[in-house]
C-alpha positions as CSV (number, residue, x, y, z in Angstrom):
1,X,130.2,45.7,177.5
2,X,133.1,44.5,175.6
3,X,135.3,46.9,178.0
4,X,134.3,44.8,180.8
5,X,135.5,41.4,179.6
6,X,138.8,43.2,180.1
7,X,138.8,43.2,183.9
8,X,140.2,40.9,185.7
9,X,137.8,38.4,187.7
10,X,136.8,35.8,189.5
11,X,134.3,34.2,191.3
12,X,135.5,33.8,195.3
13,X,132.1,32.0,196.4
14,X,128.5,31.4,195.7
15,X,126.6,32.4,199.3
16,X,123.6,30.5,200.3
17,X,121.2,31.5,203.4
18,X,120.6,28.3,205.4
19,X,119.0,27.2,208.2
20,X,121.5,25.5,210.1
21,X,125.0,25.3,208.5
22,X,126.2,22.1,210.0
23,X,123.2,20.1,208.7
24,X,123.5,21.5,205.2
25,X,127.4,20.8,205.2
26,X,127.1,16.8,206.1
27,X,124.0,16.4,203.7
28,X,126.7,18.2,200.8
29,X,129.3,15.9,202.2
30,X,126.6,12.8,202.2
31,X,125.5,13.5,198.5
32,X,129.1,14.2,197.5
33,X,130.5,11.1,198.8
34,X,127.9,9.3,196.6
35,X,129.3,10.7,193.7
36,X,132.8,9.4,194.6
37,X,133.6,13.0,195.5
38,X,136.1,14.8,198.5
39,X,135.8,18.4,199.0
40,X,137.4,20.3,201.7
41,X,134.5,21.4,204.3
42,X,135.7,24.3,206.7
43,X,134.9,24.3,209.9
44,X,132.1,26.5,211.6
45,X,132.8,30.2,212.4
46,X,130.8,32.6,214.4
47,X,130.2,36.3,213.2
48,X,128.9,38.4,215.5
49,X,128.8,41.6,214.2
50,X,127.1,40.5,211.5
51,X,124.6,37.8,213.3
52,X,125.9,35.0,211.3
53,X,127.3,31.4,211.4
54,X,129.3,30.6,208.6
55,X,130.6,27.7,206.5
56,X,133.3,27.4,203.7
57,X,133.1,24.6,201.3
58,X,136.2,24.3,199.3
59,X,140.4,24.4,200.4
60,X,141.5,27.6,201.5
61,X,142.6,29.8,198.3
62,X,140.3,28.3,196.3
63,X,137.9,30.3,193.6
64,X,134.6,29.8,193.7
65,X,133.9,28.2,196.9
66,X,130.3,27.5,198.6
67,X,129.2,29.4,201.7
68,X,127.1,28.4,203.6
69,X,125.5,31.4,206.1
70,X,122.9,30.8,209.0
71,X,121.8,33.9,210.5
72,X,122.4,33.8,214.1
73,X,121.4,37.0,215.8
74,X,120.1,40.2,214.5
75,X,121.4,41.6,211.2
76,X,120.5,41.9,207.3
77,X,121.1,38.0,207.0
78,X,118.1,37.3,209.4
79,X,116.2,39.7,207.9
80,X,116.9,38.5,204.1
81,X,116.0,35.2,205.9
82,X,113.1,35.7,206.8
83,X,112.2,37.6,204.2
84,X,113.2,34.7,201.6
85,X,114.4,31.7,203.4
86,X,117.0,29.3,202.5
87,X,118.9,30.2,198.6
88,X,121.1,32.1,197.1
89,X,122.0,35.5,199.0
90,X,124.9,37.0,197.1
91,X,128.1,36.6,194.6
92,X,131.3,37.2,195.6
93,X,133.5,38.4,192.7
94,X,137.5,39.6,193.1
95,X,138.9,42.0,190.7
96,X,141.8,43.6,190.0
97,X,140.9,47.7,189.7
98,X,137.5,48.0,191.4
99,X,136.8,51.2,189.7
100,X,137.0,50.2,186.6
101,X,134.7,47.4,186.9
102,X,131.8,49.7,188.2
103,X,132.2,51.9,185.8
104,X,132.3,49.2,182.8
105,X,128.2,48.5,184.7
106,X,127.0,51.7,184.2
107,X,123.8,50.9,182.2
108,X,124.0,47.2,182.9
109,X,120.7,47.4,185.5
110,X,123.3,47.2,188.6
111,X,123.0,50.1,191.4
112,X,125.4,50.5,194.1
113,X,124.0,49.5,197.1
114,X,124.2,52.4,199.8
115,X,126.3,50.2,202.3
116,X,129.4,50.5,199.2
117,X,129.6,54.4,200.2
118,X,131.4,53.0,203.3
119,X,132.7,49.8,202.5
120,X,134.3,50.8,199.1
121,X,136.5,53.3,201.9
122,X,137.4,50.7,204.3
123,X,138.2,47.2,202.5
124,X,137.9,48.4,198.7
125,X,134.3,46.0,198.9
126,X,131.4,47.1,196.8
127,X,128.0,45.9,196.9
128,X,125.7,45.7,194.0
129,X,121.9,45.2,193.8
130,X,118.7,46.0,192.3
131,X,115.1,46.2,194.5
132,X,113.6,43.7,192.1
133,X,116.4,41.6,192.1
134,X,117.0,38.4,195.2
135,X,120.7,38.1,194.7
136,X,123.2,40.4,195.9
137,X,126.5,40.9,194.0
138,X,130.0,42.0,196.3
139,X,133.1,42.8,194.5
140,X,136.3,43.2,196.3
141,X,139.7,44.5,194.9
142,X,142.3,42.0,195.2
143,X,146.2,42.6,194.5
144,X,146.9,39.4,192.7
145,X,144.3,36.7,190.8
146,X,144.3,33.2,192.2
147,X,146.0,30.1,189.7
148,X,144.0,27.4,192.1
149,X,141.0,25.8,189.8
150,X,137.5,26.0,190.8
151,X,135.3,24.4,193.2
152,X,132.5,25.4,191.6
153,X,132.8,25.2,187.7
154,X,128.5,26.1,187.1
155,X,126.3,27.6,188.9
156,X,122.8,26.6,187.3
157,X,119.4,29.0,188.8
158,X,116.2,30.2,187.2
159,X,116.5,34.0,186.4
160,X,113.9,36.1,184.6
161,X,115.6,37.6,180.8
162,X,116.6,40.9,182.6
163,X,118.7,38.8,185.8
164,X,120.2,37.1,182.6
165,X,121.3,40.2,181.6
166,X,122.3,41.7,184.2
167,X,124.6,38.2,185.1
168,X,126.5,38.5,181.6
169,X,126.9,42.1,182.1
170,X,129.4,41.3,185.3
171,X,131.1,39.0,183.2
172,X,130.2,35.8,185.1
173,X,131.2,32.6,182.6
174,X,129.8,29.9,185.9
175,X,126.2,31.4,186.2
176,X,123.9,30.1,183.7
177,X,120.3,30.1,183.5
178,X,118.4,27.2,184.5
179,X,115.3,26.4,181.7
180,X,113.6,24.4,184.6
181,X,113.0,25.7,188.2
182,X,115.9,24.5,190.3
183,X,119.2,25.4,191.5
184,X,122.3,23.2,190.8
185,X,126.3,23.2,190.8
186,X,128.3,21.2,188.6
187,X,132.0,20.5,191.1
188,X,134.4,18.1,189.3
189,X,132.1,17.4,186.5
190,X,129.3,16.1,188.6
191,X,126.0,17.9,189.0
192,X,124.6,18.2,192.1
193,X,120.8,19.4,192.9
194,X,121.1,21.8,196.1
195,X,117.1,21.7,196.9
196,X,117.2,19.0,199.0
197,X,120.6,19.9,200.3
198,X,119.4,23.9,201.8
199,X,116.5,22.5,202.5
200,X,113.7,24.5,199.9
């Protein structure tokens, strides 16, 4: 594993299945404004090849953003939906030499999802997963690493000892494992509990 803390990366956004992206955005916005906090809140795009309704928090450019998805037609995100409900769906990482960074996971629990086959040939995107495993991982080669700071400097979820694992083997300084059941994000040294926010 030491070869992997070699390779460039980043988070590019924590992605969370919800069931209606403009409600989840002003209760984030409510709670933040609480706190004495601004975050740039995107406005709300429609994807419909992929069934989705979609939400960035964070400033364009920015490394580890939120995302807020609501499936909106047919698709894998209903389905995961449905499936799971409202919570974490996947990871976004960028990297620098794709290759290299699957390779340094061989062993690490990781497979290659069968969708990568494709995608890996068309936008240098690979998707990780495991069957046993509720978060997806997507890596994308980028050409240069962003210099903007964080939105999201901790993500905090409960994960069994392999997950763990599996999380430090990507590299992945933000995601920590929560002790306690929950899910929370520390942005500008605040910590903010994002039960109440999706909704679970």
């Amino acid at each position: 594993m030491s070869q992997q803390k070699n390779v460039a990366r980043y988070v590019n956004h924590f992605a969370f299945l919800v069931n209606d992206v403009i409600q989840v955005s002003q209760r984030l916005r409510g709670l933040l404004e609480e706190k004495g906090l601004s975050v740039e809140i995107g406005p709300k795009e429609i994807f419909q090849s992929e069934g989705t309704a979609e939400i960035y928090v964070g400033s364009n450019g920015q490394t580890s953003r939120l995302l807020f998805i609501e499936p909106v037609g047919p698709g894998p995100y209903e389905s995961a939906f449905k499936k799971r409900g409202s919570g974490l769906h996947h990871i976004a990482l960028d990297v620098l030499d794709l290759e290299t960074f699957l390779f340094n996971l061989k062993g690490s629990g990781w497979y290659l999802h069968l969708h990568s086959v494709q995608s890996i040939k068309s936008t240098r995107t690979a998707w990780l997963a495991r069957p046993d495993t509720p978060v997806l991982i997507e890596v994308q080669e980028i050409e240069a690493m962003s210099q903007k700071k964080p939105l999201i400097n901790e993500l905090k979820i409960s994960m069994s000892d392999k997950l763990e694992s599996m999380m430090n083997a990507l590299g992945v300084d933000q995601v920590k494992r929560n002790r306690q059941q929950g899910l929370s994000i520390e942005i500008q040294g605040q910590r903010i509990q994002l039960e109440s926010i999706l909704g679970v």
